[in-house]
C-alpha positions in Angstrom: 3.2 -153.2 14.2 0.5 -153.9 16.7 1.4 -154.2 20.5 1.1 -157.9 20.8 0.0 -157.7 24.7 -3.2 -155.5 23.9 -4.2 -158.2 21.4 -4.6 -160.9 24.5 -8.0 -160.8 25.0 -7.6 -163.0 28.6 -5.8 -161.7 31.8 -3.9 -164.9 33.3 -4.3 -164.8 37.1 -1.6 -164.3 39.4 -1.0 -167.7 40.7 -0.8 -169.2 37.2 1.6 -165.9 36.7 3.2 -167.2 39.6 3.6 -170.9 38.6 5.3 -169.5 35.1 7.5 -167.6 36.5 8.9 -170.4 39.0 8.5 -173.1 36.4 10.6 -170.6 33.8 13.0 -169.8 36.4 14.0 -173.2 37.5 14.4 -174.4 33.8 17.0 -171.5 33.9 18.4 -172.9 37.0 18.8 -176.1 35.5 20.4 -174.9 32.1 22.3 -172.7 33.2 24.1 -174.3 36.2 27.5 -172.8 37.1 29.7 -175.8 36.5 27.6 -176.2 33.1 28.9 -172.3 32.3 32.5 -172.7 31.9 34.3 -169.7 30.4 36.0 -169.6 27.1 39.7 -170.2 26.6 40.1 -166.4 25.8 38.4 -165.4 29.0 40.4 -168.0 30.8 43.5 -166.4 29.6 42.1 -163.0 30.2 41.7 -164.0 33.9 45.5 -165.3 33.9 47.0 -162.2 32.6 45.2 -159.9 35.3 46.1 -162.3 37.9 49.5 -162.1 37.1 49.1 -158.9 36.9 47.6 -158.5 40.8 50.6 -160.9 41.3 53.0 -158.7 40.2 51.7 -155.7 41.7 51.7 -157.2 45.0 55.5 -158.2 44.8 56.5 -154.9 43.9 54.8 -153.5 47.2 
């Protein structure tokens, strides 16, 4: 299978470079907010569990 970056026959300069990366970085930003990420109700309880845990563990010292 042929390396797909020595078939590009055109170098793209670095502030177009540049411009891509921000441009594909604050896409990112905006799909992938925090609040937008919330974990799943097995993590959740996963979570829970090892602060009860921590909970515990503390009220035993």
């Amino acid at each position: 299978m042929p390396n797909r970056i020595n078939e590009i026959s055109e170098t793209i300069d670095h502030a177009t470079s540049r411009s891509i990366c921000d441009a594909v970085g604050e896409r990112l930003r905006q799909n992938l907010r925090p609040d937008a990420l919330k974990p799943s109700s097995h993590l959740e309880h996963l979570i829970d569990e090892l602060r009860r845990r921590d909970d515990e563990g503390l009220a035993q010292n």
